[in-house]
Structure formats: structure tokens, C-alpha cells
LOMILO-688069 format. One record per residue (C-alpha): residue number from 1; x, y, z. Coordinates in steps of 0.02 Angstrom, whole numbers, plus 50000, padded with zeros to 5 digits. Example, Ala and Ser with C-alpha at 12.3 -4.5 7.8 and 13.67 -1.06 7.14 Angstrom:
BEGIN
+-----+-------+-------+-------+
: pos :    px :    py :    pz :
+-----+-------+-------+-------+
:   1 : 50615 : 49775 : 50390 :
:   2 : 50684 : 49947 : 50357 :
+-----+-------+-------+-------+
end
This chain:
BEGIN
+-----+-------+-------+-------+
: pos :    px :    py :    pz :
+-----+-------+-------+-------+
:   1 : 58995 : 58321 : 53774 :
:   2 : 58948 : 58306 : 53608 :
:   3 : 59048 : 58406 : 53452 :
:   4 : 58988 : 58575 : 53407 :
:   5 : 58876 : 58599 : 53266 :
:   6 : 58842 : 58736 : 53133 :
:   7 : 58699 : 58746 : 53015 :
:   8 : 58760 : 58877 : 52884 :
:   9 : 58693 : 59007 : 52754 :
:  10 : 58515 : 58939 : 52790 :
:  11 : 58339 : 59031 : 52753 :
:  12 : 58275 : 59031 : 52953 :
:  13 : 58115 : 59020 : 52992 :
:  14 : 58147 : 59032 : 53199 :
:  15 : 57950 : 59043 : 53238 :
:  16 : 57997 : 59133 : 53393 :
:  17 : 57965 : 59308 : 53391 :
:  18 : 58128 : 59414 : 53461 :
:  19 : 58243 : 59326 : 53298 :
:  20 : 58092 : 59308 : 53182 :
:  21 : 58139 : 59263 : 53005 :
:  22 : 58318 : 59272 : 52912 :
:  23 : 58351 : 59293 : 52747 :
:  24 : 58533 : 59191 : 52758 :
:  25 : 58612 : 59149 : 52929 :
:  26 : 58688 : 59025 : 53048 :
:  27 : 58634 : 58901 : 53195 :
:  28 : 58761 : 58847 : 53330 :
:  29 : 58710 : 58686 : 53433 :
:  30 : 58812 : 58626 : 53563 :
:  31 : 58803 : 58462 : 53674 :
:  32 : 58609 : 58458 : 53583 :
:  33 : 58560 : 58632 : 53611 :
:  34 : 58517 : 58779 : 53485 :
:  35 : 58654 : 58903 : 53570 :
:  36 : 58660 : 59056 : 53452 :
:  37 : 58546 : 59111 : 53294 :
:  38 : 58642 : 59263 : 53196 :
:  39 : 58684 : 59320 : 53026 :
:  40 : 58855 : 59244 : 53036 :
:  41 : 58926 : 59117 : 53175 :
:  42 : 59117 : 59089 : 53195 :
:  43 : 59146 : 58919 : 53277 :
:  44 : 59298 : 58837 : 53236 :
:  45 : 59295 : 58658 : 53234 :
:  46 : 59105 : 58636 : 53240 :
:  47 : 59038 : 58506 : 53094 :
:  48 : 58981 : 58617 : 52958 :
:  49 : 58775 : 58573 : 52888 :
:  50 : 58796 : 58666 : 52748 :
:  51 : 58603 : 58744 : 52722 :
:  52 : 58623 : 58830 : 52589 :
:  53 : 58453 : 58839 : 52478 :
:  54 : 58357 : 58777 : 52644 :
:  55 : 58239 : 58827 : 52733 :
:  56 : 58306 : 58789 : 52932 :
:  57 : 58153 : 58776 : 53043 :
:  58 : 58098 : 58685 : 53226 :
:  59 : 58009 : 58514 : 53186 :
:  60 : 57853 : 58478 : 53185 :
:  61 : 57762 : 58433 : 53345 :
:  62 : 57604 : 58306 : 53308 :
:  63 : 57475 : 58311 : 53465 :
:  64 : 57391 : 58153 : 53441 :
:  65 : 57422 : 57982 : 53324 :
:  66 : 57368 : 57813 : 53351 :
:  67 : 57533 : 57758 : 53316 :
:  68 : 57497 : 57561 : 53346 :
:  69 : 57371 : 57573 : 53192 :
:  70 : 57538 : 57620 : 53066 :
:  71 : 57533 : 57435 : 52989 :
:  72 : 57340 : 57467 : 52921 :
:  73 : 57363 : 57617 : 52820 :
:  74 : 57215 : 57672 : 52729 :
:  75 : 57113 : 57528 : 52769 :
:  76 : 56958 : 57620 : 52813 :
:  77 : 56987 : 57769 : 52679 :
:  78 : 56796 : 57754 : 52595 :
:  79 : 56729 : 57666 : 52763 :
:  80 : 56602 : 57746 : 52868 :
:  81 : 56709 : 57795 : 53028 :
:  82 : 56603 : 57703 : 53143 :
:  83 : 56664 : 57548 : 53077 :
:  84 : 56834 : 57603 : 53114 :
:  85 : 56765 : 57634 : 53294 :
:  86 : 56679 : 57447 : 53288 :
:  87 : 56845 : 57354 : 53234 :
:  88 : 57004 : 57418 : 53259 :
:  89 : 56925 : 57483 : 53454 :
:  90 : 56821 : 57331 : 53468 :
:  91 : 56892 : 57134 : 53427 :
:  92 : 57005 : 57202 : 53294 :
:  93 : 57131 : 57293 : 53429 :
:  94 : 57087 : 57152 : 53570 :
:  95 : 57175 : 57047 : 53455 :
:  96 : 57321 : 57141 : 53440 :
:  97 : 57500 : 57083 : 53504 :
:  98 : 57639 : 57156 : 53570 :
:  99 : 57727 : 57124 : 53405 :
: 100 : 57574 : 57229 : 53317 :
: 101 : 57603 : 57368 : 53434 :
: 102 : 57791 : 57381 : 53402 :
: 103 : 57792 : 57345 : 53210 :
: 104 : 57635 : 57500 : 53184 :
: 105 : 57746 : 57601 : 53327 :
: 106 : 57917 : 57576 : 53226 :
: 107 : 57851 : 57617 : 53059 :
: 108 : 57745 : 57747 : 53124 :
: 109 : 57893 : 57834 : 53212 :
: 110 : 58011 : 57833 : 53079 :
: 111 : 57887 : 57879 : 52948 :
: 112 : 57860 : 58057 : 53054 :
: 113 : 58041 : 58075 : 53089 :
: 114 : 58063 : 58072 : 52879 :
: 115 : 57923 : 58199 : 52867 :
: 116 : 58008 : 58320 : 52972 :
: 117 : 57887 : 58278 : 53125 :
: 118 : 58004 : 58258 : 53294 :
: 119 : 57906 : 58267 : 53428 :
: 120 : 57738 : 58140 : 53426 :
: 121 : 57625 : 58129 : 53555 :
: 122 : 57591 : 57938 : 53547 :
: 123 : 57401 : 57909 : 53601 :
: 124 : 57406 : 57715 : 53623 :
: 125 : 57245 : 57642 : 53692 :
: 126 : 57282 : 57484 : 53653 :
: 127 : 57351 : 57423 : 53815 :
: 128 : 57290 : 57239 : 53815 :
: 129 : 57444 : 57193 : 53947 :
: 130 : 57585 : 57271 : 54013 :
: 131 : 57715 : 57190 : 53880 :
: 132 : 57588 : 57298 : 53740 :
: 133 : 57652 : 57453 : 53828 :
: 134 : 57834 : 57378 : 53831 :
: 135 : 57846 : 57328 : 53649 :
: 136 : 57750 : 57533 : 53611 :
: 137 : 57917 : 57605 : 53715 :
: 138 : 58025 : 57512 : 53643 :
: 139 : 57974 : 57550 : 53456 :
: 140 : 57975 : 57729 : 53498 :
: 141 : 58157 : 57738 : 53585 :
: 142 : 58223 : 57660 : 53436 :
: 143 : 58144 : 57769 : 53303 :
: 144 : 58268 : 57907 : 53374 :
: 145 : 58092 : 58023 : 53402 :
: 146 : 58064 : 58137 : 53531 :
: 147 : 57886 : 58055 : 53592 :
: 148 : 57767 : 58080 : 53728 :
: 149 : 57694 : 57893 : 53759 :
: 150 : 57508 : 57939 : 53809 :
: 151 : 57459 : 57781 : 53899 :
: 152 : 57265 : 57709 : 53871 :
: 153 : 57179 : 57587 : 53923 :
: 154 : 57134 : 57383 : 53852 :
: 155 : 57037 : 57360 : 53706 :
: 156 : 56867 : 57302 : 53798 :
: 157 : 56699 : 57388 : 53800 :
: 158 : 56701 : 57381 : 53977 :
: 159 : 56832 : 57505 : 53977 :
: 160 : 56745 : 57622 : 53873 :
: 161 : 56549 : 57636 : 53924 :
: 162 : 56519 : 57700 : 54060 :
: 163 : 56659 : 57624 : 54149 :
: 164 : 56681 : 57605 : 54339 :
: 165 : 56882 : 57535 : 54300 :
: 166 : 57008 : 57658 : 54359 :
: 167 : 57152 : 57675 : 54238 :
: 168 : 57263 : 57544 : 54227 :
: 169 : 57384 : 57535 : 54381 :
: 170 : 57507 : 57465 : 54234 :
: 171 : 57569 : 57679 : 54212 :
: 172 : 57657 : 57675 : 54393 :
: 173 : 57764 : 57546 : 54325 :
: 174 : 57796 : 57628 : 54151 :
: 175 : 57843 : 57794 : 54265 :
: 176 : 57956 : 57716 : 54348 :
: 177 : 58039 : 57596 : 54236 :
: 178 : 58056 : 57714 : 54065 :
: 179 : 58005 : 57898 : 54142 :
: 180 : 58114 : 57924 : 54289 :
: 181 : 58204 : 58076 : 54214 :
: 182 : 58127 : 58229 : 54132 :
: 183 : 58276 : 58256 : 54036 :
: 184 : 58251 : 58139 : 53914 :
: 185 : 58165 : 58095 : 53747 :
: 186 : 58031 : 58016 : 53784 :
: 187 : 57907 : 58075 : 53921 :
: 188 : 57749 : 58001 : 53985 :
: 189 : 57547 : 58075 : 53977 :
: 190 : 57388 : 57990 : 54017 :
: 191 : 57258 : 57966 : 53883 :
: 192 : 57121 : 57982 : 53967 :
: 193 : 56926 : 57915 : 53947 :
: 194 : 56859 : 58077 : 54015 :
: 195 : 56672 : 58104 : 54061 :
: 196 : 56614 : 58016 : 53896 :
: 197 : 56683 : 57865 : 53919 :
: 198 : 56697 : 57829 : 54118 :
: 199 : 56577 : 57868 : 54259 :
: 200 : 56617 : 58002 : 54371 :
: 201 : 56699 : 57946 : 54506 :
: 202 : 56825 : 57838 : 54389 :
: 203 : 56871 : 57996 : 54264 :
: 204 : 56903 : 58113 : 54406 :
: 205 : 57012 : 57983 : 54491 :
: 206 : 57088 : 57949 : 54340 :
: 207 : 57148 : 58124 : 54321 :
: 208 : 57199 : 58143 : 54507 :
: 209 : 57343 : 57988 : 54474 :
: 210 : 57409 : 58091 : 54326 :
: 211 : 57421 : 58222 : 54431 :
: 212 : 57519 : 58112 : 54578 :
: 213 : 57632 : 58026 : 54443 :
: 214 : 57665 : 58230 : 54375 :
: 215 : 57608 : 58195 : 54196 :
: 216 : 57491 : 58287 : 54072 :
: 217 : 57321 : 58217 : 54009 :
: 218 : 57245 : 58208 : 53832 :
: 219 : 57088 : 58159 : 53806 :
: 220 : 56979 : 58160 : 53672 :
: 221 : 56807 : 58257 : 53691 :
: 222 : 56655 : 58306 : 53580 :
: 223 : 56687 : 58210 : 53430 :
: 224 : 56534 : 58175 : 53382 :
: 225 : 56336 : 58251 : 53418 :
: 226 : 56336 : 58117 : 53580 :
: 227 : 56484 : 58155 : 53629 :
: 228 : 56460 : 58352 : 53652 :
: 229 : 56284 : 58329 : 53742 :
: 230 : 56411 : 58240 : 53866 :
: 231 : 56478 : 58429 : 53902 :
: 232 : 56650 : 58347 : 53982 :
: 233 : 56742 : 58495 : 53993 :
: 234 : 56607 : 58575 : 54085 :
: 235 : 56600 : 58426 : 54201 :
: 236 : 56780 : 58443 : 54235 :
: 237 : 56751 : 58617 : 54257 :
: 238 : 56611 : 58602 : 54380 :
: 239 : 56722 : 58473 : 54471 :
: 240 : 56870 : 58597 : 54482 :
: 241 : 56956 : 58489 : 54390 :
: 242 : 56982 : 58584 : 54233 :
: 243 : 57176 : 58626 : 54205 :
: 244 : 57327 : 58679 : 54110 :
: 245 : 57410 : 58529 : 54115 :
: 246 : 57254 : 58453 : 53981 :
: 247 : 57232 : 58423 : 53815 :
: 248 : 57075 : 58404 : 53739 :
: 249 : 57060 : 58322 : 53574 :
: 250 : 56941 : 58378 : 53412 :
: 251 : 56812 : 58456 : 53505 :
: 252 : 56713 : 58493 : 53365 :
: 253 : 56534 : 58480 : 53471 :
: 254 : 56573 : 58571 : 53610 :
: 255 : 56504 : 58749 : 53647 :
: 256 : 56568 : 58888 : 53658 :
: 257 : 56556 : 58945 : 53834 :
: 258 : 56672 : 58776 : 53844 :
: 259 : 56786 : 58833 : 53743 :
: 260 : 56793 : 59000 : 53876 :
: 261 : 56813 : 58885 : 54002 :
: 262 : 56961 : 58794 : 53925 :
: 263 : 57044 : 58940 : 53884 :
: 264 : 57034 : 59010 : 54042 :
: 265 : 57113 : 58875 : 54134 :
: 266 : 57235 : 58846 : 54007 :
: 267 : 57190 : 58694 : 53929 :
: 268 : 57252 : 58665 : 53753 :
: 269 : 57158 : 58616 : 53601 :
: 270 : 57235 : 58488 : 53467 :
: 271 : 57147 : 58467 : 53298 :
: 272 : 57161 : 58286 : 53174 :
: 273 : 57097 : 58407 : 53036 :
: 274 : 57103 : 58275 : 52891 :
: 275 : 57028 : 58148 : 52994 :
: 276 : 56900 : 58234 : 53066 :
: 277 : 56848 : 58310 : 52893 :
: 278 : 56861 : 58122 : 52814 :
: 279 : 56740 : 58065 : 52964 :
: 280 : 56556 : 58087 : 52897 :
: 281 : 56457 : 58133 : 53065 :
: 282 : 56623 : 58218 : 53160 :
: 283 : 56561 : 58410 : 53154 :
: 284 : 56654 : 58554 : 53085 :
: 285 : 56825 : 58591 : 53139 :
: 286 : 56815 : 58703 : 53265 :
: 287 : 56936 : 58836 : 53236 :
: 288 : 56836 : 58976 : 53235 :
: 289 : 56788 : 58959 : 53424 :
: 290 : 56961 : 58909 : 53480 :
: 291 : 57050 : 59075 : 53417 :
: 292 : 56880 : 59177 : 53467 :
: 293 : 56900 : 59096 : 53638 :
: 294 : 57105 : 59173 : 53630 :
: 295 : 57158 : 58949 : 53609 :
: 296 : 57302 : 58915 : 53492 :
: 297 : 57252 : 58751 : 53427 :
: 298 : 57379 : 58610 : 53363 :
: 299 : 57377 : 58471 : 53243 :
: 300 : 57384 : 58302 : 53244 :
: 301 : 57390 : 58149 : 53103 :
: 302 : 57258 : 58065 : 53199 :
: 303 : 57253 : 57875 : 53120 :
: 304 : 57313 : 57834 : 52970 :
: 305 : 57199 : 57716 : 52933 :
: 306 : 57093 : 57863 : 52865 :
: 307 : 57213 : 58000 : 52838 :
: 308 : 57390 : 58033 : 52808 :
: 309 : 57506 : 58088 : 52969 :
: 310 : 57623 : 58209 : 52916 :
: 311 : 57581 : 58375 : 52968 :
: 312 : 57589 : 58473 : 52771 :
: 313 : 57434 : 58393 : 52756 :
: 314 : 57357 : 58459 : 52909 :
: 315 : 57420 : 58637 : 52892 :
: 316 : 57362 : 58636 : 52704 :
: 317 : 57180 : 58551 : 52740 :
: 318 : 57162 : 58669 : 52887 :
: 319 : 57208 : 58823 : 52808 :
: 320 : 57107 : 58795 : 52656 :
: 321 : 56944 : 58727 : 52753 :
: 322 : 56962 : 58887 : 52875 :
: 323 : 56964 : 58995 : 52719 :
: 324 : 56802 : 58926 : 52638 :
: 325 : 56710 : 58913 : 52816 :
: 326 : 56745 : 59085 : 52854 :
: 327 : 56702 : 59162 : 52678 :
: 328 : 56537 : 59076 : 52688 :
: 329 : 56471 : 59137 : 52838 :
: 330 : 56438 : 58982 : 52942 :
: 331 : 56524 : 59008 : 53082 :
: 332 : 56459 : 58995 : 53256 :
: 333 : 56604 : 59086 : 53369 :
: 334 : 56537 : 59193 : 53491 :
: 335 : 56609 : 59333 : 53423 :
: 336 : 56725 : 59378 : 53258 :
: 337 : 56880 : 59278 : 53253 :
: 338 : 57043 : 59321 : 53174 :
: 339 : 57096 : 59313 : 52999 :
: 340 : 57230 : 59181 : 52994 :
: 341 : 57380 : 59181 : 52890 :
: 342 : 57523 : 59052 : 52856 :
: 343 : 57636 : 59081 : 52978 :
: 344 : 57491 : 59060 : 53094 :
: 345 : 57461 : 58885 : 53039 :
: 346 : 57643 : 58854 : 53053 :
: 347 : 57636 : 58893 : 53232 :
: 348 : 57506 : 58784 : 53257 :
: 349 : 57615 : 58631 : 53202 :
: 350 : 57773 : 58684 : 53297 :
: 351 : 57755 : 58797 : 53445 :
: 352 : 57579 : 58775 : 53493 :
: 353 : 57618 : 58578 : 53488 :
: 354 : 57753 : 58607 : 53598 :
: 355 : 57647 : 58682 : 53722 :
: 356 : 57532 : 58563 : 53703 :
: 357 : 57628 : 58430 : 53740 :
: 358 : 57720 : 58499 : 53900 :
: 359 : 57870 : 58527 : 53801 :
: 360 : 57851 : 58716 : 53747 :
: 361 : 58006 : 58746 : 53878 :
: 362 : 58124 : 58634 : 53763 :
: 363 : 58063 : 58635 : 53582 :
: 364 : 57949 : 58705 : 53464 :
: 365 : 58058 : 58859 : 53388 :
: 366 : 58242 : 58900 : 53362 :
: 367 : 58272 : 58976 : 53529 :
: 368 : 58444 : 58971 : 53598 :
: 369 : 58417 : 58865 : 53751 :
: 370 : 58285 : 58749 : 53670 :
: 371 : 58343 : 58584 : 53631 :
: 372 : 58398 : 58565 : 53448 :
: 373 : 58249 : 58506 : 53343 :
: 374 : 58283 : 58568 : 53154 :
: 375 : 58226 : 58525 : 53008 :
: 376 : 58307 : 58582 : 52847 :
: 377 : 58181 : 58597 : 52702 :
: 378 : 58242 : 58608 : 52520 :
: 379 : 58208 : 58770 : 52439 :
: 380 : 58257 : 58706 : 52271 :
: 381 : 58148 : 58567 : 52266 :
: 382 : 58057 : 58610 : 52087 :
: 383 : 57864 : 58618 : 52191 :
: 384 : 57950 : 58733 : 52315 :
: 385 : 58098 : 58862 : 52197 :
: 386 : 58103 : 58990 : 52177 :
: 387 : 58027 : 59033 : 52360 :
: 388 : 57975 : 59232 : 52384 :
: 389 : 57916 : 59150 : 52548 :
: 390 : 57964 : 59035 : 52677 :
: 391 : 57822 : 59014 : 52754 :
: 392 : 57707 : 59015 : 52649 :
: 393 : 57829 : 58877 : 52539 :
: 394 : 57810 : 58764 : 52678 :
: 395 : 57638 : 58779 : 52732 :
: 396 : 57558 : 58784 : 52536 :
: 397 : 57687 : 58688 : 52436 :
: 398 : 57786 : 58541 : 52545 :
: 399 : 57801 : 58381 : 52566 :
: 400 : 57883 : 58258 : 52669 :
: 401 : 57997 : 58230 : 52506 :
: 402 : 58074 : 58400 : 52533 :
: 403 : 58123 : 58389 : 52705 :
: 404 : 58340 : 58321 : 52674 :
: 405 : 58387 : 58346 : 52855 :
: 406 : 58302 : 58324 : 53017 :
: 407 : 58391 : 58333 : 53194 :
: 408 : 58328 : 58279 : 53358 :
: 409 : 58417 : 58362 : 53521 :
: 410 : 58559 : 58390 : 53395 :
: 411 : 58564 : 58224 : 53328 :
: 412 : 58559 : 58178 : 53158 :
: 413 : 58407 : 58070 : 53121 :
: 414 : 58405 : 58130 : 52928 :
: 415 : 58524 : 58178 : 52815 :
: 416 : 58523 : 58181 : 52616 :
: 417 : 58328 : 58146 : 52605 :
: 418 : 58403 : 57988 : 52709 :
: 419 : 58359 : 57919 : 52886 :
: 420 : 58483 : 57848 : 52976 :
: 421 : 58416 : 57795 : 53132 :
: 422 : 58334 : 57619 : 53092 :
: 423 : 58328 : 57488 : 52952 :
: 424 : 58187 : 57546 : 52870 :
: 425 : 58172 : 57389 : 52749 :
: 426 : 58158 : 57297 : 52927 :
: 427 : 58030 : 57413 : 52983 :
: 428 : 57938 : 57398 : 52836 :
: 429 : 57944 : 57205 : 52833 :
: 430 : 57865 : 57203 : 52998 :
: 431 : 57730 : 57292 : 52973 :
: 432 : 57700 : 57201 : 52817 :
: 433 : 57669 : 57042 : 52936 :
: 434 : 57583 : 57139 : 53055 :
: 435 : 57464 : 57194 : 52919 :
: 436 : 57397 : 57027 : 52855 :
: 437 : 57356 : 56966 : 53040 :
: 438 : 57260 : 57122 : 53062 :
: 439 : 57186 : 57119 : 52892 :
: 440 : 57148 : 56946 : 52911 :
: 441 : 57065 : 56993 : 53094 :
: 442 : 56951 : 57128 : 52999 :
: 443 : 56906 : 56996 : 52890 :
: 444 : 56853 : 56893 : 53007 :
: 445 : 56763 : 57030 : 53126 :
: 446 : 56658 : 57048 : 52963 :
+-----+-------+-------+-------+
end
């Protein structure tokens, strides 16, 4: 039993429809769960957040980052993305250590956590040897994140073309040894090859052991021209293999009777909008045919080797690109889609990431019952005051430098523009050493 807690005289921004939006009132959590939204809470001896000139929201939920890559920020910012495909997925990540892994997985974690993000979907395919996966884990548990480790594959090319090797049989160990309970913070997921990367009989096996081990499975899919004459949602379709328990990632070259087909089974979409749009060659972003198809899309921070992960970014980019693509007249959904507004963006980064990540049942809005994920936003911040509108404050105007408090299943990762989790200066420090290896292993691959 942990002590009561109240988050007082806070602007709420619930994203769940029955409570909606309050002007000024109160959340109860108790033993890590959101317990009661209202005008006005009475709960003696409960620790007082004061939230006064905050915005109290759920956290962000990011869909998809290549965590491990955290050390090499920015390194391929004016670089055409296939040499980010050449390098850090060819010798660049082969050379990586376990020490790599944990030092970009640390920094990365902790740098989400300060930008309001709790819940990351981890999408590490760089699983060289089992003690890679270890030192990921490990980085992740002590960030104090909520995290769904998506387990890949080695960095080899014959793991990625055409490939007749099954996934590796290292994930029944991770399920067993860090996954046992569902009630937990971190979770497990498969990221998967899929159709474009494995042959037939190897991607459809691949999905059956997620299924056995009673995870989800993202995989990237139509990322590029190649990729979408590869049709692999239709080939998981035609295999009856096409579910709710997947998540395809970018899609932004496949068609649009496969976006019907995901949304009919369920499937969810996740977008790396500043990525994809800094990745000559990637296609548009396909929102248009994921809400004309009835999909929800969410967002992800991708790699930031090329973009930056905190999810204002994405919801700004995405909003703004959506905008222009519409008011020109180029899209290609089947039929009209849907005017979007801010709040619909913000759903994208909190409740539809939920979903996506198998999580929708815990987190993702301020619903008593959910665990407690809250983030307190400064509504004084001078970029942000005075704000006529939550929403739209947070979605056109912030920055991770607003966000003073974050919680994660009640606990206090954040507080005063502070974490309090981990030694940052350490976490920086490693990732500094990291860095000049892997710099020094570009070099070299050049």
C-alpha cells in the first residue's frame, strides 16, 4: 500500500470522453491508481501536488523508438536515410555492445520520461547476443518508464533479406526471466521482420511464437516504394494471419484496400512523422487513408539520429503537414477523410498509443481504474500563458521544458522540471563514451 495522493486545482485534460475537460479540479490516486476525477476531492492525509496553473493530463505513449541509437543523436540529420539503413543496420550496429545498448537505452528512457513520454514502446533490433537484450532491460527498468521491450533480431543481413532464420529463440528466455507477470512495468512485444524482410514460411512462424508466448507484434511495413510492392499486410491477410494484436509501422506505401484490411481486423497504425518526413524517398504520411479507413493512428520518435523523440514534435509536424496536404488536394484516400483538430492529435499520442501498445486497459487517459500516468504541464510557462485552451496549448505551443511533473503508476519520476529517478550526469557520461566508439565505427564503415 502506497500513501494516497491528490493532484489539486489542476486544468484536466482527462482525454476520455464521460469526464472530458475541467476547468479546475482534483485527481485522487491510490496504491498507483487514478481513483476519482471531480471538481473537488476530500482526502485527508493524501500528499497534496498542488497543480495549480497546470495543465494535468495522461502521458504520452510513443509506439516505436530505436532506443539503443540514443548515444548518436543527430548524426545522420543532412544524410541521405539509406546511409542510416547501411551503417547503423549494417557493421555500425554489429559492432555494438551490450554497454552501447544500455548507455543509448538509459539516456533514451530518461530523456522521454522528462518530456512527459511514459509509456515507450522500445523497438530494439539490435540483438547481437542475449546479454544485448539483458543490458536493453536493464536500462529500461531503471529509467523508472513504463516500456514495452519489442525484441528484434541480430544486426546481420542474413537476418534481413529474405531470411529463412526464425526469430531468435533468445525471447522465450526474456519471457520468462523479466515478463512473467502482466502486472508490471515493463511488458514484452515482438518486432517483427514481416513479409519484407523474411520468406514466408519464417514471418508466419515468427508471428505464430508471439502468439504462443501471448505478446503483441510491431512491425514495420511499406516504408519505402519496394517495400509497399511487397503488399505484407495483404500477405498476412491472405494467410489469415492478419490481427488485432499488430502494429504496423509508417506504412506510407501501402494501398488503400490494405489499409481496409487492417482496420478491419483491428490492427493499429503508428506514425514516426518527423522521421519519415526527414527521410527523402519515405512517401507521404499516410494519414489521410488511416482515418478514411476508420484507423486511429499513433506516434512515435522513431530514431533520433534523424529526428527528435518527444512527442510535441510529432503532434505539431503532423498536424501542420495534414493541414497543407489536405488544403492542396493531393490526397489519395479512397474516400473524404475527416477534418482533424487538436484534441484529435492529442489522442493520437496518448490513448491511441495505449491501444497500440496493448496497454489501452491501464493507461492512456485519466480514467479512474487506469493506472496513474500524469503529467502536469505548466500553464504559466511564458510560450504557453495565458492558455484560452488546453489543448490546443499543448499540442501548438509545448515543449518538453514545460512539462514540471510526470508520474508513472503513481510514482513520482518528475517533480520541479526535475527527474528523480536516475543520475542523469551518469547517464549522460555514458552515452558520451558510447558515442565516440560508435562515431569512431561510422568512421571507419566509411
Amino acid at each position: 500500500m502506497t500513501p494516497a495522493m491528490l493532484i489539486t486545482h489542476g486544468q484536466i485534460l482527462s482525454m476520455d470522453d464521460r469526464i472530458g475537460e475541467l476547468a479546475t479540479a482534483d485527481l485522487l490516486i491510490e496504491d498507483g491508481v487514478i481513483r476519482e476525477v471531480a471538481p473537488s476531492i476530500d482526502h485527508a492525509g493524501a500528499e497534496v501536488i498542488d497543480a495549480t496553473s497546470m495543465i494535468v493530463m495522461p502521458g504520452f505513449v510513443d509506439t516505436h523508438r530505436h532506443t539503443w541509437q540514443t548515444a548518436v543523436r543527430h548524426q545522420y540529420a543532412d544524410a541521405d536515410a539509406l546511409l542510416y539503413f547501411a551503417e547503423m543496420l549494417g557493421p555500425v550496429g554489429a559492432g555494438y555492445r551490450p554497454d552501447d545498448v544500455y548507455a543509448g537505452n538509459l539516456l533514451g528512457a530518461l530523456s522521454a520520461l522528462d518530456a512527459g513520454v511514459t509509456t515507450l514502446v522500445d523497438w530494439s533490433h539490435v540483438q547481437n547476443t542475449p546479454d544485448h537484450a539483458d543490458a536493453a532491460v536493464r536500462a529500461l527498468a531503471e529509467s523508472g518508464i513504463r516500456a514495452v521491450f519489442a525484441h528484434g533480431w541480430p544486426l546481420a543481413p542474413e537476418w534481413t533479406r529474405d531470411s529463412e532464420l526464425g526469430h531468435p529463440p533468445d525471447i522465450r528466455r526474456l519471457r520468462g526471466r523479466y515478463f512473467s507477470s502482466d502486472d508490471q512495468l515493463l511488458t514484452l512485444a515482438m518486432a517483427a521482420r514481416g513479409p519484407e524482410m523474411a520468406s514466408h514460411d519464417v514471418w508466419l512462424g515468427d508471428l505464430r511464437l508471439a502468439r504462443e508466448l501471448g505478446i503483441r507484434t510491431t512491425v514495420h511495413v511499406g516504408a519505402y516504394a519496394h517495400n509497399g510492392r511487397c503488399r505484407a499486410v495483404s500477405q498476412l491477410r491472405d494467410a489469415g494471419v492478419l490481427g488485432d494484436d499488430i502494429t504496423f509501422i509508417h506504412c506510407c506505401y501501402c494501398t488503400n484496400d490494405e489499409f481496409a484490411m487492417m482496420a478491419g481486423a483491428g490492427a493499429s497504425v503508428s506514425l514516426g512523422v518527423q522521421c519519415e518526413l526527414n527521410s527523402a524517398g519515405i512517401g507521404d504520411i499516410p494519414l489521410d487513408r488511416a482515418l478514411a479507413a476508420g484507423i486511429r493512428p499513433s506516434l512515435s520518435g522513431d530514431t533520433e539520429t534523424k529526428c527528435s523523440g518527444d512527442m510535441f514534435t510529432q503532434m505539431r509536424m503532423l498536424l501542420g503537414y495534414y493541414r497543407s496536404w489536405m488544403s492542396s488536394g493531393h490526397s489519395s484516400a479512397p474516400k473524404a477523410p475527416p477534418t482533424i483538430h487538436v484534441r484529435d492529435v492529442l489522442e493520437f499520442a496518448t490513448v491511441a498509443g495505449a491501444h497500440a501498445s496493448g496497454l489501452g486497459h491501464r493507461v492512456g487517459s485519466l480514467t479512474p481504474g487506469k493506472q496513474a500516468d500524469v503529467i502536469l504541464i505548466r500553464a504559466d510557462s511564458l510560450n504557453l500563458a495565458p492558455v484560452s485552451d488546453p489543448a490546443a496549448a499543448v499540442v501548438l505551443a509545448a515543449h518538453p521544458g514545460n512539462v514540471d511533473t510526470v508520474l508513472v503508476g503513481g510514482r513520482i519520476v518528475k517533480r520541479d522540471g526535475k527527474l528523480l529517478t536516475a543520475d542523469q550526469h551518469r547517464a549522460v557520461e555514458l552515452a558520451r563514451r558510447s558515442q565516440e566508439r560508435v562515431l569512431a565505427a561510422i568512421a571507419a564503415a566509411r
